[in-house]
C-alpha positions in Angstrom: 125.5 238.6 212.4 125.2 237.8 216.4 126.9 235.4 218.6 125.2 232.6 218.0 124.8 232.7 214.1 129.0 233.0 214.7 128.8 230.1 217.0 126.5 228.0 215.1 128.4 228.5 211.6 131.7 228.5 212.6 132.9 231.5 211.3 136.5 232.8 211.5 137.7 236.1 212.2 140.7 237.3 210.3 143.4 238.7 212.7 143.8 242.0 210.7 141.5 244.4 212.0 140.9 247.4 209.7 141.5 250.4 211.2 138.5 253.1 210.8 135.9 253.7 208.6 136.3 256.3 205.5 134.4 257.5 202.8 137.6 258.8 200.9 141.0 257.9 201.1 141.7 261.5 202.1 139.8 261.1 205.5 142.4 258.4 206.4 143.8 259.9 209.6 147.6 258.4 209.2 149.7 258.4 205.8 150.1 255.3 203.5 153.2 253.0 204.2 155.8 252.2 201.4 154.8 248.4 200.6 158.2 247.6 201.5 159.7 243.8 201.1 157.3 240.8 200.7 157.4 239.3 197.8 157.7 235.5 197.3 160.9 233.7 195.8 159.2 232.7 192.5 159.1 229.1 193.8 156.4 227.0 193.4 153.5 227.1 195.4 150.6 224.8 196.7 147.1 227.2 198.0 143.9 226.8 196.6 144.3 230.2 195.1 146.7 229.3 192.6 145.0 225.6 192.6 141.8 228.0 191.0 144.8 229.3 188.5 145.5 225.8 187.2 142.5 224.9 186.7 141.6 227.5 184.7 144.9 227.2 182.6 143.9 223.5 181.9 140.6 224.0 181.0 142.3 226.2 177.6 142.7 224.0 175.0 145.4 226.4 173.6 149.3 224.6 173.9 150.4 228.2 174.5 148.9 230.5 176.8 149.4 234.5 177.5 148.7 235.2 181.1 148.8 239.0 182.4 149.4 239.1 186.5 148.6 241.5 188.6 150.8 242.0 191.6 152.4 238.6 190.7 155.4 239.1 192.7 158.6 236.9 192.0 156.6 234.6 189.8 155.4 231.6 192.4 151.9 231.5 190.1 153.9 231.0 187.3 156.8 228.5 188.8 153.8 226.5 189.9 151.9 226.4 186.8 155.2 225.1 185.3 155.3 221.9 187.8 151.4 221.4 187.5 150.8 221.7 183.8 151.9 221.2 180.0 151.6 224.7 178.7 154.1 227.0 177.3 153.5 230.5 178.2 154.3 234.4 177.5 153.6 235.1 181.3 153.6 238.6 182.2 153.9 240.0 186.0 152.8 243.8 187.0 154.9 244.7 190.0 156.2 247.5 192.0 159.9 248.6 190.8 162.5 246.3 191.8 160.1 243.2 191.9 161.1 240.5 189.7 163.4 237.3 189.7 164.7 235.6 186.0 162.6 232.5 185.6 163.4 232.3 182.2 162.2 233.6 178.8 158.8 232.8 179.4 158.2 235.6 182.0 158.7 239.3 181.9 157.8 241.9 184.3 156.3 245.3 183.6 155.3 248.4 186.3 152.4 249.2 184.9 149.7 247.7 183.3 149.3 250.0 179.6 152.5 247.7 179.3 151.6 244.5 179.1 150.1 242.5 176.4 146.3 243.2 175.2 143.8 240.3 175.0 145.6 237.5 176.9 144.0 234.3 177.3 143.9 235.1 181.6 144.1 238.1 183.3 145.0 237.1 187.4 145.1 238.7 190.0 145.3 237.1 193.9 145.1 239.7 197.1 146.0 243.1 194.8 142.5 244.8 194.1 141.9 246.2 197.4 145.7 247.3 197.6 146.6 249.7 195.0 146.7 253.7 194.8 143.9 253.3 191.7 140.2 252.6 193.8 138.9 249.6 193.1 136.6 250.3 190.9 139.2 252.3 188.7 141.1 248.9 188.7 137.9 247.0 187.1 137.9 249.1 184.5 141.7 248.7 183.5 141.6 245.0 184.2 138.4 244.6 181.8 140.6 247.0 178.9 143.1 244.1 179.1 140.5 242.3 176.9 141.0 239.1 178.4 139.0 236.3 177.4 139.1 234.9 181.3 139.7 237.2 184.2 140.3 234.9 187.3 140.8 237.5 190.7 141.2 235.5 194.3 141.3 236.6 197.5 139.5 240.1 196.9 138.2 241.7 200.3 134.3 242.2 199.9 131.6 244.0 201.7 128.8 241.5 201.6 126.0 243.4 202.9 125.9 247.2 204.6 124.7 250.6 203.4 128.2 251.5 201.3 128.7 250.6 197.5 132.5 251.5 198.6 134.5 253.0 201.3 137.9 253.1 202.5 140.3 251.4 205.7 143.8 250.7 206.5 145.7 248.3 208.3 148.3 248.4 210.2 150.4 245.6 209.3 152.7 244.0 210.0 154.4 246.7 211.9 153.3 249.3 213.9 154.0 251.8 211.9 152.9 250.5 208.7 149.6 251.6 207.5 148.1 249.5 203.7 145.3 251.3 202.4 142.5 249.5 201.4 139.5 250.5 199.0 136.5 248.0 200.0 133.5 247.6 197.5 130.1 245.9 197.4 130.3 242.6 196.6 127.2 242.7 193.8 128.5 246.3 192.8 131.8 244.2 192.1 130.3 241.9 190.0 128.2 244.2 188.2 130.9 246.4 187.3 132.7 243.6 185.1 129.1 242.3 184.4 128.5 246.0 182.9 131.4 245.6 180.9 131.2 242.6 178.7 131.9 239.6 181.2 129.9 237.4 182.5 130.5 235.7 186.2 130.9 231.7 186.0 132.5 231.0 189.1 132.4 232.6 192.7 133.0 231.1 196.0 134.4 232.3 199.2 138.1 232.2 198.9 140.2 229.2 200.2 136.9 226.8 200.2 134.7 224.6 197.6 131.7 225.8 199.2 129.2 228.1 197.2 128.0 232.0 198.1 124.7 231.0 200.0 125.1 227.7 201.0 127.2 228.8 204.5 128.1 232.1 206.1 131.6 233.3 205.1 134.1 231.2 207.0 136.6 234.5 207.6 135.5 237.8 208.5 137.8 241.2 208.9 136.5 243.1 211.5 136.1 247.5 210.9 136.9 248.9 214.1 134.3 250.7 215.5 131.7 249.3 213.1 128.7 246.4 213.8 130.6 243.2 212.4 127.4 242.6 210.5 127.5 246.0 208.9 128.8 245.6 206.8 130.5 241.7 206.7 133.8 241.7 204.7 135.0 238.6 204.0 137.3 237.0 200.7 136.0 236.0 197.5 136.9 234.5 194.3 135.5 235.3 191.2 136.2 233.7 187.3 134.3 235.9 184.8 134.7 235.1 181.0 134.4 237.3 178.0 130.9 237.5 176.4 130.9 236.3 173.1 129.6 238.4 171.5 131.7 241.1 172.9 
């Protein structure tokens, strides 16, 4: 993408810059940071990525709901789909030891996925995909062996076009001498990979807007150091696939 397709479009550039390159995570040149400190307080929330979550939870007809989350933090998801809807819910986090906050016997915490419960009604997952030791593919696989009739993921970090199915980058944020690894894929190998396994895509947008793959560039772009912008363009998405039924 030049100059002017930028200028004319209005796209944003996200002020992380990936650092490097990498076909393996092994090539990284620096070792991985401890995530360290982050999390949320498990208050409620208002971003269009948990907006996506409520609408999704109202759109079950069930009273009761089980929701599996992925990197959920101290619960804000779930404090916010408390304020914003009716449901009663067996919400589940998947967090790093240490992680949690008590917000009641609705919501319990777990460090590892084989944990948590199997065929909730939504599996979730905002801005965790890319982040994890597992690649991202091996994280399709385990979220799609949850056997969720919905998976809702926001925020994951996309390749849209260029030569790779996948490779690898870091960022060195928000210190200097913090490095997060991240495993970037394909956007249409992403979707094929749940595709391939018994889900099919209903709803995908670039994150934090209404507006539909195809109709506009991607507002926010992560630059690669050292690579063309355009080669490959990584930008956020958000993706709702639901169960096949005859799956």
């Amino acid at each position: 993408m030049n100059e002017q397709d930028q200028a004319e479009y209005e796209v944003r550039i996200h002020p992380v810059v990936f650092e490097g390159h990498y076909s393996t995570e092994e090539e990284i040149p620096r070792p991985r940071s401890s995530y360290g400190s982050h999390r949320d307080d498990g208050k409620p929330v208002s971003n269009m990525s948990v907006q996506k979550l409520i609408d999704v939870v109202k759109a079950f007809p069930d009273k009761k709901l089980t929701i599996v989350d992925y990197g959920g933090g101290n619960g804000k998801a779930y404090a916010t789909l408390k304020r914003a809807t009716d449901k009663e819910f067996d919400y589940n986090i998947i967090e790093l030891p240490g992680v949690g906050k008590d917000l009641g016997d609705e919501v319990k915490y777990f460090t590892s996925l084989d944990d948590a419960p199997k065929s909730p009604h939504i599996f979730y997952s905002d801005a965790t995909i890319n982040l994890t030791e597992d690649s991202v593919e091996e994280n399709i696989k385990n979220f799609c062996n949850t056997d969720a009739t919905c998976i809702l993921l926001t925020r994951s970090i996309l390749a849209v076009q260029g030569e790779d199915q996948s490779f690898y980058t870091y960022a060195k944020h928000p210190g200097p001498k913090d490095a997060r690894y991240f495993n970037i894929c394909n956007y249409l190998v992403f979707n094929q990979s749940f595709i391939g396994r018994g889900y099919e895509l209903t709803h995908l947008t670039w994150s934090n807007t209404g507006k539909a793959p195809g109709s506009v560039p991607p507002p926010l772009v992560f630059k690669v150091r050292d690579r063309d912008p355009s080669n490959p363009i990584v930008t956020y998405y958000d993706h709702v696939f639901f169960k096949k039924a005859d799956q």
